[in-house]
C-alpha positions as CSV (number, residue, x, y, z in Angstrom):
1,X,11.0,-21.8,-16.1
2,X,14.1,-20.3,-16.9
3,X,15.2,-22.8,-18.9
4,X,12.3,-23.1,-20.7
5,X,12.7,-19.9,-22.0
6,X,16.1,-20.9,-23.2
7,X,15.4,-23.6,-24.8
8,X,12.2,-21.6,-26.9
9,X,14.7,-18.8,-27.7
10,X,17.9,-21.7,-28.9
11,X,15.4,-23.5,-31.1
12,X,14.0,-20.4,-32.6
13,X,17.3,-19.1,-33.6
14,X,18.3,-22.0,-34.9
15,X,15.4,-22.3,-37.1
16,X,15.5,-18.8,-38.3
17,X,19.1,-19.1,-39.4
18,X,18.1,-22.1,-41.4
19,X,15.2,-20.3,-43.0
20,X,17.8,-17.3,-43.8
21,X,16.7,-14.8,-41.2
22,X,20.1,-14.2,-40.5
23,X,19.8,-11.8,-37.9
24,X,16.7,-12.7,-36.1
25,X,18.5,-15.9,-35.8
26,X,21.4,-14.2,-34.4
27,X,19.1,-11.9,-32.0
28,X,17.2,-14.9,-30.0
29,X,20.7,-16.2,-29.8
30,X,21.8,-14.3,-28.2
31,X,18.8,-13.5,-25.8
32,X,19.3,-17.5,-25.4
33,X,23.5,-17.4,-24.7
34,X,21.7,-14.7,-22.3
35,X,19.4,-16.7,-20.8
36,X,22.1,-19.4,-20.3
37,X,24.2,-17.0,-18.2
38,X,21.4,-16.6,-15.8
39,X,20.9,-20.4,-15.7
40,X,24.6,-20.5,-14.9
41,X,24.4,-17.7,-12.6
42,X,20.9,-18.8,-10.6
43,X,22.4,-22.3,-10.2
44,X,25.7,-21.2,-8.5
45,X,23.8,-18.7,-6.3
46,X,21.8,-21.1,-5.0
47,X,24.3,-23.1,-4.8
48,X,26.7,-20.8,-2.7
49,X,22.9,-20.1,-0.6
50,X,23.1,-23.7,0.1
51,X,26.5,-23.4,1.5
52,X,26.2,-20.4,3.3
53,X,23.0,-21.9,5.3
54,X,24.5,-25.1,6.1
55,X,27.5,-23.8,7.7
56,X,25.5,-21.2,9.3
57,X,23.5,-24.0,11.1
58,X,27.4,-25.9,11.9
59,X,28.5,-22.3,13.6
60,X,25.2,-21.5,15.6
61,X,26.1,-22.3,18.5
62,X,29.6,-20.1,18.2
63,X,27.6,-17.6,16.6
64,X,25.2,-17.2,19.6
65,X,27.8,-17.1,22.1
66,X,29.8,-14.1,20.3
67,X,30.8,-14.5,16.2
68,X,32.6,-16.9,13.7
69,X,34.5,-16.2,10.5
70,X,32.9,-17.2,7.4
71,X,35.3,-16.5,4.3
72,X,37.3,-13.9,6.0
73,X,34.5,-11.9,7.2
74,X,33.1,-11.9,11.0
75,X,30.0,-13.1,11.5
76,X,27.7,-12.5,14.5
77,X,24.1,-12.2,15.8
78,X,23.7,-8.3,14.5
79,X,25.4,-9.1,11.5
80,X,22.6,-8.2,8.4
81,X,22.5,-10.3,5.6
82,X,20.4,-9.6,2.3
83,X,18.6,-11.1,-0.5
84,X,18.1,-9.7,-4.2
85,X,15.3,-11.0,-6.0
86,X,14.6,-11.5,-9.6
87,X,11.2,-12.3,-11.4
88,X,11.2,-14.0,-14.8
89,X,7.5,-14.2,-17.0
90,X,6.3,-16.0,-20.1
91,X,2.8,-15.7,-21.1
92,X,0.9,-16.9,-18.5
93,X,3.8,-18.4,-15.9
94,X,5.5,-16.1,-13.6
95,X,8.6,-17.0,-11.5
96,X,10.4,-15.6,-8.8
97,X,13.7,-16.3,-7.3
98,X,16.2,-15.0,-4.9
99,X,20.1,-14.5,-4.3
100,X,22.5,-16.0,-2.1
101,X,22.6,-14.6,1.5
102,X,25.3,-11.5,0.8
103,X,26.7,-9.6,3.7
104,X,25.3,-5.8,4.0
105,X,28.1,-3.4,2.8
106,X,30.4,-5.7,1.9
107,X,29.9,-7.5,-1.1
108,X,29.7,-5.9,-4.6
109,X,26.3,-4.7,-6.3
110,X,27.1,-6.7,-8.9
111,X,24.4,-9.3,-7.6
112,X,21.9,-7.0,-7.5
113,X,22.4,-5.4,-10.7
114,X,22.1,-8.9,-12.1
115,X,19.4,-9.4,-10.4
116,X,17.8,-6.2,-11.6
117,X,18.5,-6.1,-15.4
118,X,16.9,-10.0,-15.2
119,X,13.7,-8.4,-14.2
120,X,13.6,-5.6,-16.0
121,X,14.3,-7.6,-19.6
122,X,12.3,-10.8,-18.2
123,X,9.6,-10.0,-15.9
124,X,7.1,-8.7,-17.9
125,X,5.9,-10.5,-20.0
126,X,3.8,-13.1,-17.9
127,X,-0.5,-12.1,-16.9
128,X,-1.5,-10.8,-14.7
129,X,1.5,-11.5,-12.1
130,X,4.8,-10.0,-14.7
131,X,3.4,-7.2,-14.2
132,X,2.6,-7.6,-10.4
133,X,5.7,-9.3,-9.6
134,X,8.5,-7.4,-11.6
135,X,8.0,-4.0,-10.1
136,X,7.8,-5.5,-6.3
137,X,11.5,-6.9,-7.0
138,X,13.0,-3.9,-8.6
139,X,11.7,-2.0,-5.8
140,X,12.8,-4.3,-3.3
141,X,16.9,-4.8,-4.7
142,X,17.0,-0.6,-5.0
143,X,15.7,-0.4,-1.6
144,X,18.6,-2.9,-0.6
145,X,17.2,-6.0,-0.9
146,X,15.8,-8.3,1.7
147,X,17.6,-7.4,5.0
148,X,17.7,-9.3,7.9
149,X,20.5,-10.1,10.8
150,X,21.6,-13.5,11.2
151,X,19.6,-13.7,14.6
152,X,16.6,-13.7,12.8
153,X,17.7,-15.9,10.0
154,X,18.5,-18.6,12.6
155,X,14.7,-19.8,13.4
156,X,14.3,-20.3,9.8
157,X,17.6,-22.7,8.6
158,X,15.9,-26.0,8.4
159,X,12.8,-24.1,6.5
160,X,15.2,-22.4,4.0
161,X,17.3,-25.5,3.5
162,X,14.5,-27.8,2.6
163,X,13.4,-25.7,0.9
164,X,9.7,-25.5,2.3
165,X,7.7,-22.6,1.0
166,X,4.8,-20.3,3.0
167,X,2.4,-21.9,1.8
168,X,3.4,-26.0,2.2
169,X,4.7,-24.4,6.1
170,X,1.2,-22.2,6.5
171,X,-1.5,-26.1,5.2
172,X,0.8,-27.9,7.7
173,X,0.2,-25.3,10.5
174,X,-3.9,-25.3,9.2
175,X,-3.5,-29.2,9.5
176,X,-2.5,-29.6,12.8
177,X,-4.7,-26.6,14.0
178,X,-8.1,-28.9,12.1
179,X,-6.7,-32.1,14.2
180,X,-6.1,-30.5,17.8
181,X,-9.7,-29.0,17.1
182,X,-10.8,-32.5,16.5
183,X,-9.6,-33.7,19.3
């Protein structure tokens, strides 16, 4: 999605500088060097998210029994984690993504500011959901994000690292629910 967006706003800069529109060209250039930050930035945070869950799977059993260090910081069953989300519309597609795990009151806000201004420039303009969606994540990152302690995230490692969504975990839980039925 993202990348789509870059790509329309790189190719329509480029054409407008050929055409002479000097600084229109130079304006969706640099909404499009804009838009390649955040493709930079979303790829590492889900990259470091990656990270983050797969040693917190290695650890669990440490973590269970008392706490483990991850990068300096201890971590144990009460510790909260949260997630900043960020919703990005054109036209008729709306998407909506979320941050790596960050420690509560710990790490800097500089993630959820990010995560913020991407919204507010790039979440609107999708119907009907922009305009569903965008609010629902600024709300959410002022209000701290999406908190939860490591005791709770534990249940749902192997969900979060492959990446299964509600909706692919809720038809396989309806599938197995229609073939018990059947007997």
């Amino acid at each position: 999605m993202i990348v789509l967006f870059f790509g329309i706003f790189a190719v329509a800069g480029i054409v407008h500088i050929f055409l002479g529109h000097f600084a229109d060209g130079g304006l969706l250039l640099g909404v499009a060097a804009f838009l390649g930050f955040v493709i930079y930035f979303m790829g590492r945070e889900a990259k470091e998210r990656r990270a983050f869950l797969e040693w917190l799977k290695s650890k669990q059993p440490e973590i269970e029994k008392g706490w483990s260090y991850y990068r300096g910081q201890k971590i144990t069953p009460q510790t909260e984690v949260t997630q900043y989300q960020a919703c990005m519309s054109f036209l008729i597609i709306t998407s909506r993504f979320r941050s790596r795990f960050l420690l509560v009151g710990r790490d800097p806000s500089f993630t959820r500011s990010t995560f913020i201004l991407v919204s507010l420039l790039f979440g609107w303009w999708g119907f009907p959901w922009g305009f569903v969606f965008t609010p629902q994540a600024i709300y959410h990152n002022l209000r701290g994000g999406y908190c939860q302690t490591i005791a709770e995230l534990f249940p749902k490692i192997d969900d979060e690292l492959s990446g299964r969504k509600v909706s692919q975990k809720l038809s396989t839980v309806l599938a197995n629910a229609k073939a018990e039925a059947r007997g």
